[in-house]
N, C-alpha and C positions, 0 to 999 in steps of 0.2 A: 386681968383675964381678957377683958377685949381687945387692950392691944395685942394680944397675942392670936387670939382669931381672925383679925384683922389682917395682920402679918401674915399668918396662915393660909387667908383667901385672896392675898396678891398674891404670896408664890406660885397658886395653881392655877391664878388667871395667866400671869408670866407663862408658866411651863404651858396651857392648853395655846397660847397665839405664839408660844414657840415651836411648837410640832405642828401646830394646823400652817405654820408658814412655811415650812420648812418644805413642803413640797411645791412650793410657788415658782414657776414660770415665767422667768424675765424675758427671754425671748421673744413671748406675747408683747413686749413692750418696743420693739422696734419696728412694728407699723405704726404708722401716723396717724391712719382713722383711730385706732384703739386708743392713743394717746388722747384724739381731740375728741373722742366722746368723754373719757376719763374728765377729764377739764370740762365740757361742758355741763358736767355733771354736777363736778364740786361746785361749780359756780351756779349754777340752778340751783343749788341744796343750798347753800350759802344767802344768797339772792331770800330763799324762802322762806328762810326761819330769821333773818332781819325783817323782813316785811310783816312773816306773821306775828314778831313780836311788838312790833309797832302799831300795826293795825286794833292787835287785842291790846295794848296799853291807850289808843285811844278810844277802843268800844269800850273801853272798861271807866273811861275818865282821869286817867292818871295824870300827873300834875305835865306840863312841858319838858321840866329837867329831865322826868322818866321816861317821855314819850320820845326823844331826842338824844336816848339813851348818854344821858350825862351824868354823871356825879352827884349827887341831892348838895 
């Protein structure tokens, strides 16, 4: 039974970012400032959630391997 509602609530997240993209605009994509804010963005977001998963695995005292995000 769960895998079946499961199954049920991909297809309609599929079909909901298949019609919300569908009206998407690539044209927006061939100026430069738009591209290099796009990028500086991912790479701030990116940047943020490595930091802030390091920071809280040392405020937290997590052993090195974790804090250094390695493999135990």
């Amino acid at each position: 039974m769960e895998l079946r509602s499961r199954s049920k609530k991909n297809c309609l997240f599929a079909a909901f970012f298949m019609i919300s993209g569908a009206q998407l605009e690539l044209s927006v994509f061939s100026s430069g400032i738009i591209v290099l804010i796009g990028l500086v963005y991912i790479l701030t977001r990116s940047a943020g959630k490595y930091i802030g998963a390091f920071l809280s695995a040392k405020a937290t005292h997590c052993s090195d391997s974790i804090c250094k995000l390695k493999q135990p």
